[in-house]
C-alpha atoms as one frame of an Amber mdcrd trajectory, in Angstrom:
protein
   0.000   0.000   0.000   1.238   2.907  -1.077   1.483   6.091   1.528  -0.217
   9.440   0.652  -0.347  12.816   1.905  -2.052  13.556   5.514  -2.848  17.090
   6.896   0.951  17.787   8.041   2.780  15.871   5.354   3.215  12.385   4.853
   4.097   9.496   7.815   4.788   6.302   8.358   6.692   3.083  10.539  10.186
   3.620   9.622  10.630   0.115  10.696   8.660  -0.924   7.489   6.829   1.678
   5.827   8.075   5.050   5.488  11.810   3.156   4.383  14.627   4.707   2.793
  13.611   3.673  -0.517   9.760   5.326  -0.277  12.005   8.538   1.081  14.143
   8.920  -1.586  11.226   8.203  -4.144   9.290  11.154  -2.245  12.442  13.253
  -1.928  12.877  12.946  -5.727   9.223  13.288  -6.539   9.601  16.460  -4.359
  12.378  17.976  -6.061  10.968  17.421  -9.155   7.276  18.745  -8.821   8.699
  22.348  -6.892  11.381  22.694  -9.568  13.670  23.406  -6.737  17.549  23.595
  -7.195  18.113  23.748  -3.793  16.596  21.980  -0.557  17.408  22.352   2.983
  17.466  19.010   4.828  16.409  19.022   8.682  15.042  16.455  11.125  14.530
  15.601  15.055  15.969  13.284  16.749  14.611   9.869  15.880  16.766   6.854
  16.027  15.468   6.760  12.198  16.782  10.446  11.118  20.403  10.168   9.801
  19.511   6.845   7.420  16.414   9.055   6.033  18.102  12.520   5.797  20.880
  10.166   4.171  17.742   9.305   1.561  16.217  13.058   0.921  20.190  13.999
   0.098  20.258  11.020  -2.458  16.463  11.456  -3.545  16.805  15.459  -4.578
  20.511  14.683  -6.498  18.253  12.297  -8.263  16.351  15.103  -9.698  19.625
  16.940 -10.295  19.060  19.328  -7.120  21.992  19.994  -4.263  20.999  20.157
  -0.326  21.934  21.392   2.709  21.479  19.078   5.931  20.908  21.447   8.925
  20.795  18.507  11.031  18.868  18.231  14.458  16.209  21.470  14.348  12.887
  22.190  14.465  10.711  21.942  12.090   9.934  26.101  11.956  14.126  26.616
  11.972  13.564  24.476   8.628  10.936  26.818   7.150  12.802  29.697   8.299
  15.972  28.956   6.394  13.833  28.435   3.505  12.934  32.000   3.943  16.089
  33.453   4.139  17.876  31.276   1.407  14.781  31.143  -1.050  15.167  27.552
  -1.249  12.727  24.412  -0.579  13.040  22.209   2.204  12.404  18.705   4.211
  11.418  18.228   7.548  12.052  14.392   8.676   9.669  14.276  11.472   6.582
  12.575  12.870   5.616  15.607  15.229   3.924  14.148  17.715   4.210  10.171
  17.152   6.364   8.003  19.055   9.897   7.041  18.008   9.512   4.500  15.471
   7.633   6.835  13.614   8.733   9.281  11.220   7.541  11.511   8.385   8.542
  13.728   5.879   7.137  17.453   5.924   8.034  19.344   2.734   8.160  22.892
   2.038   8.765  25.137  -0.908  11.001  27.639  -1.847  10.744  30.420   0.660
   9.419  28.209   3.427   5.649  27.838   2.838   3.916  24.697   3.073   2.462
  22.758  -0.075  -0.727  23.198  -1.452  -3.204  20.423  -2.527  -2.301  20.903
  -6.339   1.617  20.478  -5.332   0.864  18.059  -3.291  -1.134  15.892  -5.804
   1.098  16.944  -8.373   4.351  15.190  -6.052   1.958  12.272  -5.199   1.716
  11.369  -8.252   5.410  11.366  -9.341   6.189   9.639  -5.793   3.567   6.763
  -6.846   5.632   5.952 -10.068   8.529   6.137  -8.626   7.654   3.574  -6.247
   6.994   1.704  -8.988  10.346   1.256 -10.670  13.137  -1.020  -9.245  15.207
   1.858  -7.282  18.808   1.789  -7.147  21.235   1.271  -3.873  21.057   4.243
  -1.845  24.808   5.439  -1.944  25.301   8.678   0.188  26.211  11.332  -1.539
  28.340  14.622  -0.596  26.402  17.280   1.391  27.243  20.873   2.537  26.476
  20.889   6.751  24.971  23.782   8.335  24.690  24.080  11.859  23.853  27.940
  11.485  20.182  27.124  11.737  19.601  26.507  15.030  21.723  29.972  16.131
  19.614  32.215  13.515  16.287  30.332  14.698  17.144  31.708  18.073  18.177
  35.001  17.434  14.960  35.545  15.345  12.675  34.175  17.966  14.479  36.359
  20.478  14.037  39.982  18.120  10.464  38.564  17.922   9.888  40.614  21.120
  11.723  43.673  20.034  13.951  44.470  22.975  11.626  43.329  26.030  12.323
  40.844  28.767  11.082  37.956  30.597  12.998  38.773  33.473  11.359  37.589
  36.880   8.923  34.930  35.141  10.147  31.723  36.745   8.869  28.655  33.755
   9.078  25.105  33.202  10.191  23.725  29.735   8.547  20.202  28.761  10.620
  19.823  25.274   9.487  16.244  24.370  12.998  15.116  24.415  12.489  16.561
  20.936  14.281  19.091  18.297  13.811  22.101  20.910  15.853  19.988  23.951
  18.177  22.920  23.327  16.686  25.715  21.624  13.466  26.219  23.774  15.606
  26.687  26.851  18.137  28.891  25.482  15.825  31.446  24.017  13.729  31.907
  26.736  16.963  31.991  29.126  18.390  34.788  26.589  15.377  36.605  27.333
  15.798  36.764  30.875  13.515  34.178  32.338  14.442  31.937  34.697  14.139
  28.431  33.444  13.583  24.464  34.818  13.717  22.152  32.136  12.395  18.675
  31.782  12.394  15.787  29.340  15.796  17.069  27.402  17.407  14.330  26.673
  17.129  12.874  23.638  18.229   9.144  22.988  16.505   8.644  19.595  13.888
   6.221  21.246  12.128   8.740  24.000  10.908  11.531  21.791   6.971  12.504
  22.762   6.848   9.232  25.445   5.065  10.274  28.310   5.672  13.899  27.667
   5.461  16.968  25.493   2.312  18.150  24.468   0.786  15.149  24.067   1.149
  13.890  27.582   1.428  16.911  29.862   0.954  15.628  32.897   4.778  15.954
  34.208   5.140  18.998  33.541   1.770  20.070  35.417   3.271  18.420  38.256
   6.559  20.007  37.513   4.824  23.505  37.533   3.182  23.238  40.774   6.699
  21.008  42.394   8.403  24.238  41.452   6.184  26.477  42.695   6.414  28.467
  38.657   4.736  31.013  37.298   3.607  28.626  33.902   4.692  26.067  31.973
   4.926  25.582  28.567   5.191  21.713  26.353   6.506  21.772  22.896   6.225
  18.623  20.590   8.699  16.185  18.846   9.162  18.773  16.037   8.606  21.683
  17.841   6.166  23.404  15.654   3.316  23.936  17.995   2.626  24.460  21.666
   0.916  23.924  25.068   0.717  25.912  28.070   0.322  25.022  32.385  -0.328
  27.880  34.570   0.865  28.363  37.799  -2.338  25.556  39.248  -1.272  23.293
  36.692  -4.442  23.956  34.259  -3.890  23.551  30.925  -3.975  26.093  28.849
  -4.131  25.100  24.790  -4.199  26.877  21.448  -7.920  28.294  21.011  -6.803
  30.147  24.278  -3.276  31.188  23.829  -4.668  32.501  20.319  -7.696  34.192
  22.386  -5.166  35.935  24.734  -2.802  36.664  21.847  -5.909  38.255  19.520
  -6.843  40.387  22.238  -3.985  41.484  23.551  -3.400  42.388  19.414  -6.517
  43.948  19.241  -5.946  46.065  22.244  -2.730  46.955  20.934  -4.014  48.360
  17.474  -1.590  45.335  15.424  -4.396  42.277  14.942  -4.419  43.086  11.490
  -7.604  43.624   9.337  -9.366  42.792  13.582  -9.610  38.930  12.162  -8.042
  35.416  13.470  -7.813  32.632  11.323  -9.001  29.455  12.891  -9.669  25.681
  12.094 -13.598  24.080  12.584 -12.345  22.162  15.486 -11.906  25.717  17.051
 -13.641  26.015  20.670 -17.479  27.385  20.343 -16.061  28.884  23.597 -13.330
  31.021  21.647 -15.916  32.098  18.867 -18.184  33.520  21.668 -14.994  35.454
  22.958 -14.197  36.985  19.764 -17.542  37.571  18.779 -17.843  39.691  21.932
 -14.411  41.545  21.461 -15.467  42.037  17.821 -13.004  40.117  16.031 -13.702
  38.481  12.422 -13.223  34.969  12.531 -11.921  32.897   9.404 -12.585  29.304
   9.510 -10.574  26.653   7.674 -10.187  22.876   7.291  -8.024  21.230  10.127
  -4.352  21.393   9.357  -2.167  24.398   9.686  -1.463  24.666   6.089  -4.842
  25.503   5.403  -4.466  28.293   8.350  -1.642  29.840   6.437  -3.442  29.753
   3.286  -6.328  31.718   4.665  -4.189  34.118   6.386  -2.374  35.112   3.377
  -5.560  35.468   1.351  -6.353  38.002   3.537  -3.594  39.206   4.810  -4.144
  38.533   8.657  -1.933  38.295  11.202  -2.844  35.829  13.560  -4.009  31.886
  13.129  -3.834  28.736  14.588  -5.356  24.969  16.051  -6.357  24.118  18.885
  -3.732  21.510  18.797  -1.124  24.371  20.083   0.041  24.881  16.055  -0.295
  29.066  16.193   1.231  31.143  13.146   2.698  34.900  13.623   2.499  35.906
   9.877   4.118  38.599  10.450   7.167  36.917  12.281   7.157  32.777  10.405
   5.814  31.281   7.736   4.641  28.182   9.794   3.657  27.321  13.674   6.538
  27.103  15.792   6.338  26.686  19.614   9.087  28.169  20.904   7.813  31.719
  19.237   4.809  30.776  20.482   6.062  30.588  23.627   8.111  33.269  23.648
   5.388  35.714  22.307   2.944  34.207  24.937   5.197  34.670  28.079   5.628
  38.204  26.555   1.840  39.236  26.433   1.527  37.630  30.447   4.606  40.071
  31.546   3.063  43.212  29.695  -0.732  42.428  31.071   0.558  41.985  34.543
  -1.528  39.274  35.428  -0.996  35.748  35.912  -1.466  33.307  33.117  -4.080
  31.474  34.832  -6.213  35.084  35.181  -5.560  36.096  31.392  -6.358  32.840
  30.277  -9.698  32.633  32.478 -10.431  36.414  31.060  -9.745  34.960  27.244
 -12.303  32.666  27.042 -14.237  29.937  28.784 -14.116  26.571  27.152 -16.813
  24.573  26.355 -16.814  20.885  27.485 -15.905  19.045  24.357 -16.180  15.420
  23.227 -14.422  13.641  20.326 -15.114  10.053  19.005 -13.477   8.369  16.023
 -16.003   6.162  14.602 -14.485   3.288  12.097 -16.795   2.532   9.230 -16.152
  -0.388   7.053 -15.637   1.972   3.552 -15.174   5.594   4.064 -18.676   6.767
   2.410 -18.703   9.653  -0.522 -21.284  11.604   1.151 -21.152  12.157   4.999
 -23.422  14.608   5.252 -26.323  14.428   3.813 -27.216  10.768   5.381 -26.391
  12.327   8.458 -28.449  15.613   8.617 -31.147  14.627  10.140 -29.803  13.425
  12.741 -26.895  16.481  13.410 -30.163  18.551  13.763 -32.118  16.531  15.870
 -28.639  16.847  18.089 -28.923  21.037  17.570 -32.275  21.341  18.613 -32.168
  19.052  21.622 -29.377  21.749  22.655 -31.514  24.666  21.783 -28.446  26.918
  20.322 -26.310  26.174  23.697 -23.689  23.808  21.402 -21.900  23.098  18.082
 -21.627  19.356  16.769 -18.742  18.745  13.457 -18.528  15.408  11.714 -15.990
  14.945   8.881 -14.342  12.282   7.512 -11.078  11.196   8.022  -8.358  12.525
   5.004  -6.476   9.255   5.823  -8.106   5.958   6.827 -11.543   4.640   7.271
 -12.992   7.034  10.084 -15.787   9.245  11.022 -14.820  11.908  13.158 -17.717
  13.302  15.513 -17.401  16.375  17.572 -19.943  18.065  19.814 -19.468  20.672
  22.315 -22.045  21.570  24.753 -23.210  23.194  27.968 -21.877  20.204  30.080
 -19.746  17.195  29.783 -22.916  15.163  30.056 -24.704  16.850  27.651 -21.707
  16.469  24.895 -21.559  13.012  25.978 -24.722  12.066  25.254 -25.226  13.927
  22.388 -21.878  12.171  21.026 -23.614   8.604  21.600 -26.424   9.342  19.480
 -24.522  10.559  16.651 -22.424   7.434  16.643 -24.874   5.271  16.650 -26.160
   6.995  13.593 -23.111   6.862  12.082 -22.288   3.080  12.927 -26.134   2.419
  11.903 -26.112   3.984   8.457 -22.403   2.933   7.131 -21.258  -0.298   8.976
């Protein structure tokens, strides 16, 4: 079976799937489709990540293009020397998966993510170049950078434009991932005072039982260390999670909320709009809707996000998820900005995270079930209607229910969020059994 494109690039086992060989073939395929001379090669630190950086090199000489391997960064230093050096780039990274995972996140000259056509257009180039009978992998000469990391920071740092984070005390939870070293030194270089946990990096510990996926150490961390806040990045580092000083988590529809209004109040949210995904908090859309800020809605994936904001030319976007995009300071999520510009709007309000956060927004109670159906139907929505409005007007206007289709493998997503856990609950039941009822 052949892999294909997911909302953040394209993943697999490296154990058996996502191989050297499919690498190269995508690496080529890549090359090819962006017409792209040039390609910046960087990856976190999976046990996997030197044999399948070793691949990209040999897959983009394949299409005649050179590369620069930037070696252990995250995934927004990637994009960012893309940027400066007007040249394309891989990401080898699986984010958020554990170890024996890894992906491939590609981005074109100047650091933007791929669009659908670019992405269908490399998908199907990858697909017959899987196809052929490749030849021995034999690694080939390649310029080494390790600039990136040192101009990520520095531009992360200016991000702030001279102010300080002296006084905050903060925990770092950096996934034993690609910001181990670069999430602690920026905020340090601004002035905070910094514990840091889950650091060390072995190739096999990335995203276990921490980072943003599993913050429950570092809650306990926050409160152990009596901090102001805490803040979780991923494997890759491109997005972000927050603890305040009670260890309450604090996630991406409200460090965007805090971040919008603290824009908004400032006079630099531009055009007074966000740009936000439908899995976006019906808590946050009451918030902005109250503040009078325009809210932009786009499929899940922060590609999309970045799409919409440049359409428009807004400022500010982002998932709940933690990915959150400056425009106006990176051409992709990336958590230790986030961070950094986060920790710099709690020092200028004054008030503790846990009070700005409260003040945001209040969250809805919100329940997600994955419901696998034995073919994933053409039409999802139309079967279902009837019963996604029977949900609506059992909760009077109080809620907000989504069902979509999985981009990937045979699932039904269903969200609802409601007044009450129990409400959501039960209103998430009865949807599933609609959906399990009507396709299998």
């Amino acid at each position: 079976m052949t892999l294909t494109f997911g909302t953040d690039g394209m993943r697999g086992d490296a154990r058996d799937t996502l191989t050297p060989a499919v690498v190269r073939a995508l690496a080529q395929a890549g090359a090819e489709a962006l017409g792209a001379s040039g390609f910046a090669v960087g990856r976190d630190p999976r046990e996997s990540g030197p044999t399948l950086a070793d691949a990209v090199h040999a897959g983009v000489a394949a299409a005649g293009g050179d590369t620069v391997d930037l070696g252990v960064v995250p995934t927004p230093a990637v994009a960012r020397w893309c940027s400066d050096h007007r040249v394309a780039g891989a990401m080898i990274s699986a984010s958020h998966n554990p170890w024996h995972d890894n992906g491939i996140k590609l981005f074109a000259a100047g650091g933007s993510k791929l669009d659908d056509a670019t992405q269908d257009r490399i998908q199907a180039r990858f697909d017959e170049l899987l196809a052929e009978t490749p030849d021995p992998i034999v690694p080939t000469p390649v310029d080494r950078h390790r600039a990136a990391v040192d101009t990520h920071i520095a531009a992360v740092v200016a991000s702030v434009a001279g102010r300080r984070l002296d006084g905050l005390h903060v925990v770092i939870d950096a996934a034993n991932g690609a910001a181990s070293d670069v999430g602690p030194r920026a905020l340090r270089e601004l002035g905070a005072t910094v514990t840091v946990i889950h650091a060390e990096p072995d190739g096999r510990n990335v995203n276990e039982d921490c980072g943003s996926t599993y913050p429950a150490s570092l809650q306990a961390a926050v409160i152990a260390h009596r901090a102001d806040l805490g803040v979780a990045f991923d494997g890759d580092a491109d997005r972000l999670l927050a603890v305040d000083h009670t260890g309450a988590l604090v996630d991406g529809d409200q460090i965007i909320a805090m971040c919008a209004l603290d824009a908004q109040a400032r006079g630099t949210l531009a055009d007074n709009a966000v740009v936000v995904t439908v899995m976006t908090n019906l808590g946050f859309r009451r918030s902005m809707a109250d503040a009078g800020i325009d809210i932009v809605d786009t499929k899940v994936g922060d590609r999309y996000v970045l799409e919409a904001l440049d359409a428009r030319n807004l400022s500010l976007g982002g998932e709940q998820s933690g990915h959150v995009i400056f425009r106006e300071l990176a051409s992709t999520g990336d958590g230790v900005l986030t961070a950094v510009q986060l920790l710099d709007t709690v020092v200028r309000s004054g008030r503790s995270l846990a009070e700005l956060a409260g003040a945001a927004m209040t969250r809805l109670p919100q329940v997600l079930e994955n419901v696998r159906v034995a073919v994933q139907p053409a039409d999802v929505d139309g079967p279902l209607a009837p019963f996604v409005q029977a949900s609506l007007d059992r909760m009077a206007g109080r809620g907000r229910v989504l069902i979509r289709p999985s981009g990937t493998e045979p699932l039904i997503r269903v969200m609802v969020e409601a007044e009450t856990d129990a409400e959501a609950r039960r209103e998430v039941d009865a949807l599933v059994d609609a959906v399990q009822s009507l396709f299998g």
